[in-house]
C-alpha positions in Angstrom: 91.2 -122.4 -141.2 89.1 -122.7 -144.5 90.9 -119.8 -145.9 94.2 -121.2 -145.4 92.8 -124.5 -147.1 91.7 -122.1 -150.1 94.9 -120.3 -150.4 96.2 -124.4 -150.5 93.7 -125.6 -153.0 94.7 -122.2 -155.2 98.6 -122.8 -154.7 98.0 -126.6 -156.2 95.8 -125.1 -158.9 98.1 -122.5 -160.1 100.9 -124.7 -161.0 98.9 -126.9 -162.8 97.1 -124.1 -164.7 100.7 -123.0 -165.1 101.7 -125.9 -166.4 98.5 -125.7 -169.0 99.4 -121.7 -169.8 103.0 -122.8 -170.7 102.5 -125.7 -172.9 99.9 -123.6 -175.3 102.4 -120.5 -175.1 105.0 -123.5 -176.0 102.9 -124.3 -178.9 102.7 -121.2 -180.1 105.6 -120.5 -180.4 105.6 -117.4 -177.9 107.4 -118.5 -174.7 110.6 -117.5 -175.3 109.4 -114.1 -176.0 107.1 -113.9 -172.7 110.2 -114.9 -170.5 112.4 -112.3 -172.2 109.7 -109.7 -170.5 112.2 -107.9 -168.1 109.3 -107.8 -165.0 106.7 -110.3 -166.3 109.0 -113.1 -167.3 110.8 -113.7 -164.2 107.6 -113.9 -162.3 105.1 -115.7 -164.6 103.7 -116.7 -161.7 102.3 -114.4 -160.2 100.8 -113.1 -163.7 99.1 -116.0 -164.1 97.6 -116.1 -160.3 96.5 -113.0 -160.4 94.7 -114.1 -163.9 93.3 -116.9 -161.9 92.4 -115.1 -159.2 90.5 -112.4 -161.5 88.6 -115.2 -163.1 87.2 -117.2 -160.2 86.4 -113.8 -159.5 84.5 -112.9 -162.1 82.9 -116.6 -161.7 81.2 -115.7 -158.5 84.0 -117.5 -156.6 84.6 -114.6 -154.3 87.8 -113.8 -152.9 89.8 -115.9 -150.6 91.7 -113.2 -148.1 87.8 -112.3 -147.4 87.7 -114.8 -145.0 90.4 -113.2 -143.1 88.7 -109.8 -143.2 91.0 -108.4 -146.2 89.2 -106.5 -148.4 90.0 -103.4 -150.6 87.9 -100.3 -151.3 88.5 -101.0 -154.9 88.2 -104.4 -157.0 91.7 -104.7 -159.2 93.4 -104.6 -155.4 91.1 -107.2 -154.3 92.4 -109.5 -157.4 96.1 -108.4 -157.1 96.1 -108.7 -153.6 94.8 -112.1 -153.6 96.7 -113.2 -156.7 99.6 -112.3 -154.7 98.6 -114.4 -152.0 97.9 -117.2 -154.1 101.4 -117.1 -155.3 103.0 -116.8 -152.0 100.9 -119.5 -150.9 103.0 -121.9 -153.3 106.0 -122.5 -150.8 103.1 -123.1 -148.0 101.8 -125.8 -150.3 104.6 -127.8 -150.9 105.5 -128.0 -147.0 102.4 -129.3 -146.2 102.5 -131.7 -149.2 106.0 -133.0 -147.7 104.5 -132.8 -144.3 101.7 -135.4 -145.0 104.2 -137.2 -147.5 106.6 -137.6 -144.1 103.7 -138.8 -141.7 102.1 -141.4 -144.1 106.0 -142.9 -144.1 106.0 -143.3 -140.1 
């Protein structure tokens, strides 16, 4: 249950760090070319979580999928892995968000 409610936290925290990441690429002038990236541009995303993901980390943060017994004889799949599920955690994230936004209107 808590690991669910980290991949959640993660999934709101990506797109505002997202959000932050493309406003100073913005600024400098360097988006456009980013998104032109055949692979990386159409999932920015999931470069960015796995960023994320690398430095909580490196932080002492851990890993979330640990809590559900995933681990990975070798660290970059440990980041990827949960980078990944950080990103796919994003559709999760907005259901629940519409979920509570649809009770608190009953």
């Amino acid at each position: 249950m808590y690991t669910l409610g980290a991949f959640l936290l993660l999934a709101a925290l990506l797109g505002a760090v997202t959000a932050v990441v493309d406003s100073v690429l913005g600024l400098l002038k360097v988006d456009a070319v980013i998104k032109k990236i055949p692979v990386v541009g159409a999932h920015w995303g999931l470069a960015v979580a796995i960023l994320m993901v690398w430095l909580l980390g490196e932080r002492g943060m851990g890993y979330p999928a640990v809590g559900w017994g995933v681990t990975m004889d070798d660290t970059w799949l440990n980041i990827v892995a949960n980078g990944a599920m950080v990103y796919a955690a994003v559709p999760l994230k907005d259901a629940v968000i519409s979920m509570v936004n649809k009770g608190l209107r009953a």
